[in-house]
TORVO-514533 format. One record per residue (C-alpha): y negated, x, z negated. Coordinates in nm, 3 decimals. Example, Ala and Ser with C-alpha at 12.3 -4.5 7.8 and 13.67 -1.06 7.14 Angstrom:
REM TORVO-514533
[site [0.450, 1.230, -0.780]],
[site [0.106, 1.367, -0.714]],
REM end
This chain:
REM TORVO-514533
[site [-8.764, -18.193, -15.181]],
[site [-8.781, -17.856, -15.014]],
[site [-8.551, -17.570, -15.056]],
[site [-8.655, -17.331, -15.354]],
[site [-8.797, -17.057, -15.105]],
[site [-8.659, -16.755, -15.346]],
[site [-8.242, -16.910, -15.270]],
[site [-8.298, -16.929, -14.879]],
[site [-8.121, -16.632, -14.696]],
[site [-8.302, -16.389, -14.565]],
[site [-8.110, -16.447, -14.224]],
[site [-8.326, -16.747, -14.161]],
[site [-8.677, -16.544, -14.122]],
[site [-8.701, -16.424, -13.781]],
[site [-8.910, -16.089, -13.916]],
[site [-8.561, -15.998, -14.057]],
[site [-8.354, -16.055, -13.722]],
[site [-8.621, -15.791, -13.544]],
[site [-8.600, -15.522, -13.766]],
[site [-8.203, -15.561, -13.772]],
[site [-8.199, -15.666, -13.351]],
[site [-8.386, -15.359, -13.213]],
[site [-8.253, -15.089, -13.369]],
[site [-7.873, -15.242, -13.282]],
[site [-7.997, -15.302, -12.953]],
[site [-8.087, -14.950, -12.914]],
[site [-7.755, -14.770, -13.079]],
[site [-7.558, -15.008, -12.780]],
[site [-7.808, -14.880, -12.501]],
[site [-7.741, -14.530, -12.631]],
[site [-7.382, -14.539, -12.653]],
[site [-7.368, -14.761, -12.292]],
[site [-7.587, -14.457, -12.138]],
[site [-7.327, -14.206, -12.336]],
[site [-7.025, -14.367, -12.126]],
[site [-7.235, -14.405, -11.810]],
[site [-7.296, -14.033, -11.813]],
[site [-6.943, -13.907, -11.873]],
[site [-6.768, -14.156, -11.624]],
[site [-7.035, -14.044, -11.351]],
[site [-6.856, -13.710, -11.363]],
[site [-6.970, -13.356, -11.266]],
[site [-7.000, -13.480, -10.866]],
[site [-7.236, -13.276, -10.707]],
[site [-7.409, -13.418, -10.396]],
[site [-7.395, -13.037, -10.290]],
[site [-7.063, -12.922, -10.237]],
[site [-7.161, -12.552, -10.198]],
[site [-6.996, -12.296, -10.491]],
[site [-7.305, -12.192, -10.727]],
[site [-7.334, -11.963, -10.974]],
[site [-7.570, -11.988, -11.222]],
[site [-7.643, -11.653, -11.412]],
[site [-7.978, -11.656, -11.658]],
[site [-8.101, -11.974, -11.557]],
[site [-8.124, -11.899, -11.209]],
[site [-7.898, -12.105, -10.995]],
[site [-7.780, -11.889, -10.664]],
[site [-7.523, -11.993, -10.369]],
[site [-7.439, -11.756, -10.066]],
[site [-7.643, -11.786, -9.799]],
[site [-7.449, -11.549, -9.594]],
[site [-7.299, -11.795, -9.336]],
[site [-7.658, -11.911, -9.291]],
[site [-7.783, -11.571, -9.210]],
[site [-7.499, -11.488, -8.975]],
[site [-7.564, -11.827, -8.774]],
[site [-7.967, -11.751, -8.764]],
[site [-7.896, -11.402, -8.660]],
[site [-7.703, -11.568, -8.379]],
[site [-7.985, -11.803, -8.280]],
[site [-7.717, -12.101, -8.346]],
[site [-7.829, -12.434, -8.322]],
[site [-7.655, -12.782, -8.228]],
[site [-7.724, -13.130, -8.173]],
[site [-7.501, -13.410, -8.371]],
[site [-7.461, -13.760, -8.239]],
[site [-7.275, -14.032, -8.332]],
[site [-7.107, -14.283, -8.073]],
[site [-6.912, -14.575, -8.117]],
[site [-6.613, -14.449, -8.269]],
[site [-6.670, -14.118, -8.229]],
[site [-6.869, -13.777, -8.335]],
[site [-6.985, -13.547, -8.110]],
[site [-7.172, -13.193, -8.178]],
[site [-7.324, -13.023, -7.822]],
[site [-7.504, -12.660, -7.782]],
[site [-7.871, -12.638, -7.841]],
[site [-7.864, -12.249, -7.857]],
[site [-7.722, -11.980, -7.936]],
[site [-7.318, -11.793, -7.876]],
[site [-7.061, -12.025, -7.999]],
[site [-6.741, -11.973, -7.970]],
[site [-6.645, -12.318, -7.710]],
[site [-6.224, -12.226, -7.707]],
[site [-6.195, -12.289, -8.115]],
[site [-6.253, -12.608, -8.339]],
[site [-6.534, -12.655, -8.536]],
[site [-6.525, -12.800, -8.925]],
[site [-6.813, -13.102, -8.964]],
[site [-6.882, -13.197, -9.321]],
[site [-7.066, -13.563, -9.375]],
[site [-7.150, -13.550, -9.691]],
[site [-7.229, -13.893, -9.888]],
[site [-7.624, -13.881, -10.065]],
[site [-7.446, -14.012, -10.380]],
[site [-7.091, -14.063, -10.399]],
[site [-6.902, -13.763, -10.366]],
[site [-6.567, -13.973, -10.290]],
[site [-6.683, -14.129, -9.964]],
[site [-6.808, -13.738, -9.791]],
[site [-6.610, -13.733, -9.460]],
[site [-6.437, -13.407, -9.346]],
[site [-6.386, -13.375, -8.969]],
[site [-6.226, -13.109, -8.687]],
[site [-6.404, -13.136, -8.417]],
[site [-6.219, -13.060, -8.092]],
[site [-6.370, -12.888, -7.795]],
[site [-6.431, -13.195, -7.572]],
[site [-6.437, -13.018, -7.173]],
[site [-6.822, -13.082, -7.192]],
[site [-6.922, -12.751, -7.332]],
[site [-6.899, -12.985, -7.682]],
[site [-6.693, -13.069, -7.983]],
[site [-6.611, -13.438, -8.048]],
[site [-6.354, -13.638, -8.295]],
[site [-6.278, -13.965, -8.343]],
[site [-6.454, -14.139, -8.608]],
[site [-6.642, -14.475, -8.663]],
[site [-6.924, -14.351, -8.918]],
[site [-7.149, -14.607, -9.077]],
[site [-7.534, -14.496, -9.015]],
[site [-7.660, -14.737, -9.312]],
[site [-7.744, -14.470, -9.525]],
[site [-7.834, -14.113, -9.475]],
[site [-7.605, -13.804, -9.458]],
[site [-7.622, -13.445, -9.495]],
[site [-7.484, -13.294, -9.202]],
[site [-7.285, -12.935, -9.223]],
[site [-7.114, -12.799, -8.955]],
[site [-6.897, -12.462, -8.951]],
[site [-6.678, -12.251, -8.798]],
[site [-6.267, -12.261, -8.855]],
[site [-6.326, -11.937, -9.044]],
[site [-6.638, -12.018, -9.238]],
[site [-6.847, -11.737, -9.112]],
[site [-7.161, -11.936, -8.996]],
[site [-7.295, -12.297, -9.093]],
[site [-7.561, -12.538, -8.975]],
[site [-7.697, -12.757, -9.121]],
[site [-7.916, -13.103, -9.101]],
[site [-7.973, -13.445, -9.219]],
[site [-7.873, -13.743, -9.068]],
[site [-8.179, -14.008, -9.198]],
[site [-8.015, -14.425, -9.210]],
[site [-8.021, -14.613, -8.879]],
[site [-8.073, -14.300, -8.672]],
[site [-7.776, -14.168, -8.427]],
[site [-7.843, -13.773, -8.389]],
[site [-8.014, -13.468, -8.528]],
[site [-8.055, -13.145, -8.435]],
[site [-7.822, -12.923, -8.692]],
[site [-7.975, -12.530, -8.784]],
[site [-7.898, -12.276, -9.013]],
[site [-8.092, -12.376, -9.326]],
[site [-8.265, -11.975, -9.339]],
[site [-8.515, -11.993, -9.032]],
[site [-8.582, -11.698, -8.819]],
[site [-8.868, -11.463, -8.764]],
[site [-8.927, -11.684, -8.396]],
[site [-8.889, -12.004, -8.596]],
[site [-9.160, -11.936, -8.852]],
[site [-9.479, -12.159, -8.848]],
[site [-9.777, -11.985, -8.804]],
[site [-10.042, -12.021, -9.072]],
[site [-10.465, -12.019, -9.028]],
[site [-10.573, -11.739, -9.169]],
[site [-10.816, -11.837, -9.510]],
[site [-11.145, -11.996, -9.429]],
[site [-11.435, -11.731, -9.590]],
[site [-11.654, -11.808, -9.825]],
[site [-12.023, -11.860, -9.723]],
REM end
């Protein structure tokens, strides 16, 4: 003889497991995301100082004025074992080191920061094996800071041409005037 259906717990009807499983299953997802969030830190893939006043986030763009006002530009490449940056254009400086900053597209722990020593071929160069699997974002500055190029280096390729990131009045791309209307 069956069960008197009014004594069986109500932990034996699936209907009851559902509306108690989803709503548990979505307080742990919340609180998972919660500790996700705060152990992912405040790493910015952007290492740049920013100031955000109003909701308007600004960063100085004075280094990148000074090196496009100086026509600067310079070609990266990476070797085996080694980094090298060459003269595109522009008035560098060849008797000082230069500062190269390869910075990681997500993890802020594994950005690389390099002097590059002039190399005798009207270049800079250091020794480092870098790992072209994934992209990079390229930066490349003076000792003092004063001007900065910059570029990024897309997975599997080997060199890029690094430029100040504020383009010039002989760099700007011309644009067709409007069609008329008929």
């Amino acid at each position: 003889m069956p069960a008197d259906p009014k004594r069986q717990s109500p932990w034996r009807n699936p209907m009851v497991w559902l509306m108690v499983g989803f709503p548990l299953a979505a307080v742990v997802a919340g609180i998972a995301t919660v500790f996700i969030a705060i152990d992912a830190g405040g790493s910015d893939a952007i290492p740049d100082d920013v100031r955000r006043t109003a909701q308007i986030q600004t960063t100085e763009l004075g280094p990148d004025e000074r090196a496009a006002e100086r026509k600067l530009a310079a070609v990266f490449s990476v070797q085996e074992g080694a980094v090298e940056v060459l003269v595109a254009t522009g008035d560098f400086d060849r008797g000082h080191p230069l500062k190269l900053s390869l910075l990681h597209p997500v993890d802020a722990a594994q950005d690389i920061a390099l002097t590059l020593q002039p190399n005798g071929r009207g270049g800079w160069s250091a020794t480092h094996a870098l790992d072209v699997g994934h992209a990079w974002r390229v930066q490349l500055l003076d000792d003092a800071g004063t001007w900065r190029l910059l570029a990024r280096l897309p997975a599997g390729q080997r060199g890029v041409l690094l430029r100040p990131s504020l383009a010039g009045d002989d760099d700007a791309v011309a644009t067709p005037p409007p069609a008329k209307a008929p």
